[in-house]
Structures are given as C-alpha cells and as structure tokens.
N, C-alpha and C positions, 0 to 999 in steps of 0.2 A: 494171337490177336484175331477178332474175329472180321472178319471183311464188312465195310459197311454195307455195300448194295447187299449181302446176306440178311446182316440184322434187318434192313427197308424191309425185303422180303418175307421174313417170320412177321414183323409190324405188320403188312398188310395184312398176311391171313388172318391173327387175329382180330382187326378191323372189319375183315370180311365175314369171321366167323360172330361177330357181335349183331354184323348186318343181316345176318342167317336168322338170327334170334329175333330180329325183330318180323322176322318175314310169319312167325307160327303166331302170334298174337293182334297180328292186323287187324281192323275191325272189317274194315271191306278187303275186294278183290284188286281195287286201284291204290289200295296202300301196299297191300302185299307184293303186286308187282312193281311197284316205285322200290321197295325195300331190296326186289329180287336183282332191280338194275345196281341200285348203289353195291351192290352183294358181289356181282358179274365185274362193275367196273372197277371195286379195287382189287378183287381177285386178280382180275387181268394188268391191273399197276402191278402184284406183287410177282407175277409172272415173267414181267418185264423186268422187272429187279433182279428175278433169279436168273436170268435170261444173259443178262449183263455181269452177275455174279459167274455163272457157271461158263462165260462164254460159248455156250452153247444157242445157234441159233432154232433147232427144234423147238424149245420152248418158248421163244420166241413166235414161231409160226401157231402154234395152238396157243397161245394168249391173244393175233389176228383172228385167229378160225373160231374162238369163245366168242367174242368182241362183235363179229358179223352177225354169227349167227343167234344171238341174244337181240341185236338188235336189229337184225328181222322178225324176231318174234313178238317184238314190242308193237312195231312197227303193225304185223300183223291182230296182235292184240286189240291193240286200237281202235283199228279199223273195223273188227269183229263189232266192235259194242258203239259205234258209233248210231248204226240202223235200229237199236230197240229205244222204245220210249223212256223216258226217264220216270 
C-alpha cells in the first residue's frame, strides 16, 4: 500500500511540473516570475511531503533553504524594476 504523504508528494511535483509549463509561455517577465513562485512553492509543499514521508529531516532543511532563497529573489526582483519608468 502506498503511504499517503508519498502519493501528496508525486501530486505536488506534478503540480509543480505544470507550473514549470506555464512559466515558457508567459507573455511578460511578471507572469513568468509569479508562474516561477507558484512553481517554487508547491515544489517546496511536495518536499515537505517527502520530508514527512521519508522521515528524513535533510529534506526538509533544503525545502527551507529553496523557500528563502526564492524568496529573496523575488523580493529582490521587485525591487530591481521598481526605478525604470513604466
């Protein structure tokens, strides 16, 4: 029988891997990064899935260290295009 938080975890990546798909067709650069976050954060759900599945907490720690560091780059994203004229 297969563990549920395993199956959550295949679920998310393909969620995640749908969300990868919408990130090559974006018309601009603020869809494709909105597409890159939704991409980031359920990876980092199904992470946490596997995390809990495998009891392991290493992966757990690199589903924090994706999660920060994605969203320091938003963060700094942001910020970048904030100064050019529209």
């Amino acid at each position: 029988m297969i563990d549920t938080w395993l199956f959550a975890a295949v679920c998310m990546v393909v969620l995640a891997f749908c969300a990868v798909l919408r990130i090559l067709p974006g018309p601009t650069r603020l869809d494709q990064m909105i597409a890159l976050n939704a991409a980031i954060t359920i990876a980092c759900s199904g992470l946490l899935c596997l995390a809990i599945a495998l009891g392991n907490l290493f992966v757990l720690d690199i589903a924090m260290i994706l999660a920060i560091a994605f969203f320091v780059g938003t963060i700094w994203f942001t910020g970048r295009d904030q100064g050019e004229p529209q």
